[in-house]
N, C-alpha and C positions, 0 to 999 in steps of 0.2 A: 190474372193474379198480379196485385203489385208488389213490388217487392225493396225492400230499401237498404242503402248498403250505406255506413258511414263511411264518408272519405277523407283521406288525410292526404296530401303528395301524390298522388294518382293511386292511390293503395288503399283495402280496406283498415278502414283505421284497428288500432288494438284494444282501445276504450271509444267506444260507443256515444256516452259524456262528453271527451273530447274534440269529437267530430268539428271540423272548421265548414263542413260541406255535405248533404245526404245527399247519393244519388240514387233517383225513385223510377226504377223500369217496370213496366205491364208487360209481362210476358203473358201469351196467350195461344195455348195449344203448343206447347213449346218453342213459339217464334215472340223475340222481344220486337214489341210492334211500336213503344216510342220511350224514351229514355229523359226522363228532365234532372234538374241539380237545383237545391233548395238550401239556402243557407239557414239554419235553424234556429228557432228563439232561442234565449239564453238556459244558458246548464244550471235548473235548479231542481231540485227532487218533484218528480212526477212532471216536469215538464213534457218533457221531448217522449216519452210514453204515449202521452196525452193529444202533444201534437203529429205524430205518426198516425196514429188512431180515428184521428179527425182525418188525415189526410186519403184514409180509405186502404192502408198499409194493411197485407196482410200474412208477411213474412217480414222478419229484420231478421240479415248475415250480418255479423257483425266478429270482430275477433276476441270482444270478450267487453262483458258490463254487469251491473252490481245484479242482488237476488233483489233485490226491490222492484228495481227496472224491468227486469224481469215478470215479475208476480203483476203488475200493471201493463205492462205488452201483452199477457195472454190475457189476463181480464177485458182488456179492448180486443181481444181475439184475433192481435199476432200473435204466428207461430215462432218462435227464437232460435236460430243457428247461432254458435258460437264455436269459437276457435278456430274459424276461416282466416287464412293468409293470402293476401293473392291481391290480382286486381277484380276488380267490378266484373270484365267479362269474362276473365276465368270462373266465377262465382255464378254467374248464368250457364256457362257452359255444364257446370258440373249439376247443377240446380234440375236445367234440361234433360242432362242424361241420365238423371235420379242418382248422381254418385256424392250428393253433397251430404254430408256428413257433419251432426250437431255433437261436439266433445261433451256438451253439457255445462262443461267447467264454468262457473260464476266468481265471483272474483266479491272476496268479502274484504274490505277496504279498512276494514276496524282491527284486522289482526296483521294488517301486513304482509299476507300471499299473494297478491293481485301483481304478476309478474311483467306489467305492460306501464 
């Protein structure tokens, strides 16, 4: 399973869009067997959806990104975590022991609740 985590400062990033850095781990039978870091094309609608998708992604943790982004990640058939805080391996650890947990919360950018 690969799995793709936006990164910001060693940290999953809070928007998804902003990411400077995706780090993309294949975990398999719950042992992550190789880990790479992808700096991503540029942030424009349906971009990074698109190119995660192509990349063979088929989970994004992420701490939180639009309902669009969204509704295009599950169309290319990632599954979506949202409202993870943590680093990259805290986020496998928890992934591995099935305790990761998706809040669900999207973040709508037109009304101004999007708290990251």
């Amino acid at each position: 399973m690969k799995i793709a985590f936006p990164v910001e400062a060693g940290a999953i990033c809070p928007h998804f869009g902003h990411a400077p850095e995706f780090v993309i781990a294949d975990v398999q039978d719950g042992v992550e067997v190789s880990r790479e870091s992808h700096v991503p094309p540029a942030h424009e609608p349906g971009v990074l959806p698109a190119w995660l998708g192509d990349l063979g992604v088929n989970v994004l943790v992420s701490g939180g990104l639009g309902a669009r982004a969204c509704e295009l990640l599950k169309a290319k058939g990632v599954d979506v975590v949202t409202g993870f805080s943590g680093t990259v391996d805290q986020a496998i650890a928890k992934l591995t022991a099935g305790s990761l947990e998706s809040t669900g919360r999207l973040c709508n950018h037109d009304h101004g609740d999007c708290d990251h």
